[in-house]
TORZA-738833 format. One record per residue (C-alpha): x, y negated, z. Coordinates in steps of 0.1 Angstrom, whole numbers, plus 5000, padded with zeros to 4 digits. Layout:
XYZ
...
! end
This chain:
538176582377
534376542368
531976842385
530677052354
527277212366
526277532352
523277712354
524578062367
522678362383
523578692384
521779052378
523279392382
522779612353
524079962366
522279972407
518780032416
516379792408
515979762448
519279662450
519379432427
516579232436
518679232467
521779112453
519178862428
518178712466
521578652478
523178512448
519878262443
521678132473
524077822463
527377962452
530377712459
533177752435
535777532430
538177662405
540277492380
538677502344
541677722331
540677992357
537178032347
537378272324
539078482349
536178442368
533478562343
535678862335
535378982369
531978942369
531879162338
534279422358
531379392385
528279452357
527079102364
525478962340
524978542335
521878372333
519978072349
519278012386
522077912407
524777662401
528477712396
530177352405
533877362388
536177022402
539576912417
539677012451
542176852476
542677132505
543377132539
546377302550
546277622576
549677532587
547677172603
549477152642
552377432634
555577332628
555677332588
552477132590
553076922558
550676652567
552776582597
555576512581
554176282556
550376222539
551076512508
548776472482
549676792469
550477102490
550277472484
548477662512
546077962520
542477822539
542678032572
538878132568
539778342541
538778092513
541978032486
543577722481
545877612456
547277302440
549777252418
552276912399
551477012367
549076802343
547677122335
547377302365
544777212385
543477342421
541977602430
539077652457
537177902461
534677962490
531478202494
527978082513
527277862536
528977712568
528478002597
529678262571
526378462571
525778452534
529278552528
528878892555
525778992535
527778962500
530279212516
527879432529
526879492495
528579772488
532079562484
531279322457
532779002475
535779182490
536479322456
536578982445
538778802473
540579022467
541178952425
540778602433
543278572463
545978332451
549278452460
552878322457
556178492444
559278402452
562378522429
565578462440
568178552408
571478642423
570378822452
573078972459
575378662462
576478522495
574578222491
571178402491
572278682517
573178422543
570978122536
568578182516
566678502527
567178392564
565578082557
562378252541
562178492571
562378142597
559578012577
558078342578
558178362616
556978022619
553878112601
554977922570
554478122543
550978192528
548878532539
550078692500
553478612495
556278802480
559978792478
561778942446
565778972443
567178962407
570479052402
572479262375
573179502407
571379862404
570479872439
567080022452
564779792473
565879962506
569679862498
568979492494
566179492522
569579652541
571979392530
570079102541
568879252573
572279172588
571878782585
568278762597
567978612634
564878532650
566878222664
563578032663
562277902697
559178172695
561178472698
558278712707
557679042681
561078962666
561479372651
557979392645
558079052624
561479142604
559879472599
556779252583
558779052566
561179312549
558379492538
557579222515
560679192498
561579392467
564279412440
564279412401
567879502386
568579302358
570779402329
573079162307
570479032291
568678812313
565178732293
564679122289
565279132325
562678852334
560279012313
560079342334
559979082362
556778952351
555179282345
556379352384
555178982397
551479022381
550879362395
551479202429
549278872416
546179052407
544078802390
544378502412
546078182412
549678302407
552378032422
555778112411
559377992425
562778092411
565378022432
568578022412
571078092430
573578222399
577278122387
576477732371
577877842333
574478062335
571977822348
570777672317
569978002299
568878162328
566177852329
565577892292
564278242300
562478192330
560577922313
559978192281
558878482296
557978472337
556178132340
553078162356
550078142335
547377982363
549577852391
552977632395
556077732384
559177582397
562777582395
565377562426
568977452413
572077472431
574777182427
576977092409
574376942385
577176922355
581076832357
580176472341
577976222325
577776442294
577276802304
574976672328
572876502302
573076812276
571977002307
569476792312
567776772282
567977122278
565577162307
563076912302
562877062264
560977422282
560177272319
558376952333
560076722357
557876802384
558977182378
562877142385
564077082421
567777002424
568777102459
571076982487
571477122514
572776822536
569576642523
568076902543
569476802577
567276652601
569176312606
568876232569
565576332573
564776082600
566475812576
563275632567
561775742600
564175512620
564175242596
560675182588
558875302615
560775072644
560374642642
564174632657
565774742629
563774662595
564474292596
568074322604
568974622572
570674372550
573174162544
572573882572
573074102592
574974412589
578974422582
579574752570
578475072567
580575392567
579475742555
581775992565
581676332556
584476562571
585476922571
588377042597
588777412572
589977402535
588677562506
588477932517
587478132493
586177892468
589477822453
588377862417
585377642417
586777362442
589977332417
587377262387
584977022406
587076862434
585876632460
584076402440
581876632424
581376822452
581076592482
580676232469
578276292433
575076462456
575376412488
576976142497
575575862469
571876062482
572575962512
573275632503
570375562483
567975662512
569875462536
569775132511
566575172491
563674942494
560675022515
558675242492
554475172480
554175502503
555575812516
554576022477
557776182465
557876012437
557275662452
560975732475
562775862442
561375512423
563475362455
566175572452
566875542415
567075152416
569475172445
571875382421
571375202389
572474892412
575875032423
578974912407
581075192387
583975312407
587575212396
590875352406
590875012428
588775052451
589775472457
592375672476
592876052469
594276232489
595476642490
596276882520
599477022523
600977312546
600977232584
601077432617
598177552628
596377372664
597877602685
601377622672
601277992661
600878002627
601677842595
598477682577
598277682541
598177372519
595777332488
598077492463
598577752483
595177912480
593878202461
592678082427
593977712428
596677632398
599877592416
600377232400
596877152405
595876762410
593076842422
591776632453
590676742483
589576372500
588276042490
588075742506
586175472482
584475142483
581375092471
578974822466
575574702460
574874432433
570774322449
569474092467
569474292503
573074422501
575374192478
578574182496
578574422521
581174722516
579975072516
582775282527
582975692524
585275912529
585176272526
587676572530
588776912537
591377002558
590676702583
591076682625
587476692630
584076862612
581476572614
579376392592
578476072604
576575732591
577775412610
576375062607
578574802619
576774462627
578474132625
579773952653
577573722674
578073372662
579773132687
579973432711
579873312748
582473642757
584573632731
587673542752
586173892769
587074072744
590974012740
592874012708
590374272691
587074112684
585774432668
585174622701
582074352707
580974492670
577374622676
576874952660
574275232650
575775592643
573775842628
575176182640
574176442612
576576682622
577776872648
574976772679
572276572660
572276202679
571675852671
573775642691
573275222697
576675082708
575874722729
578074512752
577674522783
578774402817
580474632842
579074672879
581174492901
581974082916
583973992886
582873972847
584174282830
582574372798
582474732781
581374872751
578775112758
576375382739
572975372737
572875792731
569675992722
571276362715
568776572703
569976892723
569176672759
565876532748
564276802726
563477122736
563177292705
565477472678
566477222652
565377372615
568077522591
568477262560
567377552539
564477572557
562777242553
563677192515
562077552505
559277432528
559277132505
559577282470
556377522483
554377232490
555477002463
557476732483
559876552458
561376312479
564476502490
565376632452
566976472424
564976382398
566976362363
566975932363
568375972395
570776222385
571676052355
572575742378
574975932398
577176022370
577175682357
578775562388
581275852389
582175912352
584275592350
586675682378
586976052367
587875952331
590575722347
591576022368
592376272344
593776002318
596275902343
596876192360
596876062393
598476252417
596976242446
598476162483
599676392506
598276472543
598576712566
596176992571
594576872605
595176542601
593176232595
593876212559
595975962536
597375662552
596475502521
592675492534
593675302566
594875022541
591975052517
590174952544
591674632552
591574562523
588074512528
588074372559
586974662575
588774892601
587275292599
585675332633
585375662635
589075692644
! end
């Protein structure tokens, strides 16, 4: 944005003419303001508040402003985890910072005097003035999170604001409103969340003094059945807080999915912010098909701007899939060998050893491949197969990601095994475990699957014949979520007759461990210590707990971090989205016209032995067993 120069100076009508040559002398002084065009008139009607009057002398310099962060060398430092071009953050010195995505909200900078701060000590010796304006001018952010109440926010979301809160994440004026159609006092929700906060961080020092802090910042509006009336006492509530600063606004929506759209609709009507960003978190499942997610869709973008809606997941959060590009573009080893020369297979497995608690109703609607396989395992995926980006920009990785998708065949009933958990005894032998139709809230001749195992591939250049195998399920032997690359075989291997009968234990591999104990493990061949010529598969292991002395981040954590500061790159964006379904739809179509039944397994099993042969039938055997 061009500077705009304006002749400004400033005279007090209503003080001693003493005083206000006094005042005349310090604001003939260069006044640094760098403030978004749309704010100025916020500015001049302060100065009215004050009794200033405009005329020529000094110069007001109005441009984009690109900020430092405060949170530079703390943990949720956002330049350390990438070069952000736009982050949202509160200048230590006192001075306000803001930026926003929107074409039409601009930064905002605003700093007094020169650099040793004298100027600005005189201003505020002066009976006030400056303070009076900080503190109108302070930008603040406000965080609403509708369905307060819900389990979701009480045990993930509200202890992931206090963690970033504790870490010193959060900006100096920040507050935290619950919506929810409960008529509960603030003291009753600061009291039902209390129970879930933990300072678990690796700072534990002032823990009561901090939750004490944090509580006090965090407030309730009751909302009644109609949700736009409700939002509109909200915003009466959120600009009292605001003053007449930059106002940054996120609504974390954290409601049943039937409400999301109108509850978007309202948000966008009546509690947008009117001089800061406003954006949207949503909760999956982002639509049951291709369809509703495109009526949904296009229902949002009608009231809200792309860069306004941030479609979270939480496994996106985790720091393995975070380290994704890291470990791919930042080390020589592996870059030139992450194609199809090279690599075999790869295997995303994402497994749950409980069922579906008390989620009965929504599982039996959704299933597992609009749960598991539509978010976050093709996101997964598409990180771990996309071409380098032109640079680290959110939007630069989604570009990546999208093609990735758009290159994937459809699904067919071919290349898929589903599979459903039945009654078994429990590990211990003392009780009976229930099977799927057994649950509260599941139709007792419900088809509904609870795993898939699938096949996948991707039609480019890089990846053209190499099978992408998932599989995902509830009720399995083992909670872990894992991404393994298999690497071919060595050609002409020297040791093959080493090996025996079963070539595949000289297969070189990388696992990703997401979940449980974060590690990245390189399996090599090797030869045993001794006279003879033994060889042995070993593991290269880097577990996170053994080399890093520090508390791994909740998911939650890093992608609220991210929606503050305006990082895209772990959210869907609606292409993306869109790209996801069309892989999907096919296969659920099929599904439902068939009615395929799906294959028994035992609760605490491995699954469907219908998985084991979908394998071979690709040539490759599932190494995780």
């Amino acid at each position: 944005m061009a500077s705009l120069l304006l002749p400004v100076s400033f005279a007090c009508k209503s003080r001693p003419k003493s005083q206000n040559g006094r005042l005349m002398q310090l604001f003939s002084q260069t006044i640094r303001l760098h403030i978004s065009v749309a704010s100025q008139p916020q500015f001049y009607k302060l100065c009215m508040k004050q009794k200033l009057t405009v005329s020529a002398c000094s110069l007001l310099s109005c441009r984009h402003h690109k900020s430092p962060t405060p949170f530079a060398g703390s943990a949720c430092d956002p330049s350390s985890k990438r070069n952000l071009s736009k982050t949202w953050a509160e200048a230590s010195s006192g001075d306000f910072v803001s930026t926003s995505e929107t074409k039409n909200q601009e930064t905002l900078n605003v700093g007094f005097g020169d650099s040793n701060g004298s100027f600005r000590n005189d201003l505020a010796s002066t009976n006030g003035l400056i303070n009076e304006t900080e503190k109108e001018l302070s930008p603040s952010l406000s965080i609403t999170i509708l369905g307060a109440t819900g389990e979701l926010a009480r045990q993930k979301i509200f202890p992931a604001l206090f963690a970033l809160f504790y870490s010193g994440c959060l900006p100096k004026k920040f507050q935290i409103f619950g919506y929810s159609r409960d008529h509960i006092s603030d003291e009753d929700l600061q009291a039902l969340i209390t129970e879930n906060l933990t300072c678990r961080i690796d700072h534990r020092e002032n823990c009561s003094d901090k939750m004490s802090s944090f509580l006090e910042r965090v407030s309730y509006e009751p909302g009644g059945y109609d949700i736009c009336d409700g939002l509109i006492m909200l915003d009466k509530r959120m600009k009292t807080f605001e003053g007449n600063g930059i106002a940054n606004r996120i609504f974390y929506l954290s409601e049943a999915h039937d409400e999301i759209h109108g509850v978007a609709n309202c948000v966008a009507a009546n509690a947008q912010s009117k001089s800061g960003f406003t954006r949207l978190i949503f909760e999956k499942p982002f639509g049951y098909d291709r369809g509703s997610s495109e009526t949904i869709t296009k229902a949002l973008l009608s009231r809200l701007s792309e860069g306004q809606i941030y479609r979270i997941d939480d496994l996106l959060g985790k720091e393995l899939i975070e380290n994704l590009t890291v470990l791919r573009f930042s080390n020589l080893i592996f870059e030139p060998l992450w194609n199809r020369t090279f690599i075999r297979n790869i295997q995303v497995i994402y497994s749950e050893d409980w069922g579906v608690q008390n989620k009965g109703r929504y599982f039996d609607k959704h299933g597992i491949l609009r749960d598991i396989v539509q978010s976050h395992i093709l996101q997964t995926i598409a990180l771990l197969a996309m071409e380098p980006p032109v640079s680290l920009e959110g939007e630069d990785i989604r570009n990546e990601k999208v093609k990735v998708l758009r290159s994937m065949r459809k699904l067919t009933l071919d290349d898929v095994v589903l599979g459903q958990y039945k009654a078994s005894i429990s590990k211990d032998e003392k009780f009976k475990v229930a099977g799927y139709l057994d649950e509260p809230n599941v139709s007792p001749n419900s088809l509904t699957p609870t795993f898939v195992a699938a096949a996948l591939y991707i039609d480019n250049g890089r990846w053209d014949g190499v099978p992408f195998l998932i599989k995902a399920g509830k009720g399995l032997i083992k909670h872990k979520v894992e991404i393994r690359i298999q690497f071919r075989h060595v050609p002409g291997n020297l040791y093959r007759e080493r090996f025996g009968f079963n070539i595949d234990l000289a297969t070189n591999e990388l696992v990703l461990r997401v979940q449980p104990d974060e590690a990245i493990l390189l399996k090599v061949n090797n030869k045993v210590p001794g006279l003879g010529l033994q060889l042995d598969s070993s593991e290269l292991n880097l577990l996170y707990k053994d080399m890093y002395d520090t508390e791994i981040p909740d998911s939650y954590e890093r992608l609220i971090l991210d929606v503050i500061v305006g990082d895209t790159h772990l959210f869907m964006r609606s292409d993306e989205l869109a790209a996801t379904w069309e892989i999907l739809t096919p296969l659920l179509d099929d599904i439902e016209k068939y009615k395929i039944a799906p294959e028994l397994y035992i609760f605490g099993g491995r699954g469907p032995v219908g998985a084991y042969y979908l394998g071979a039938k690709h040539g490759v055997r599932w190494s995780d067993d």
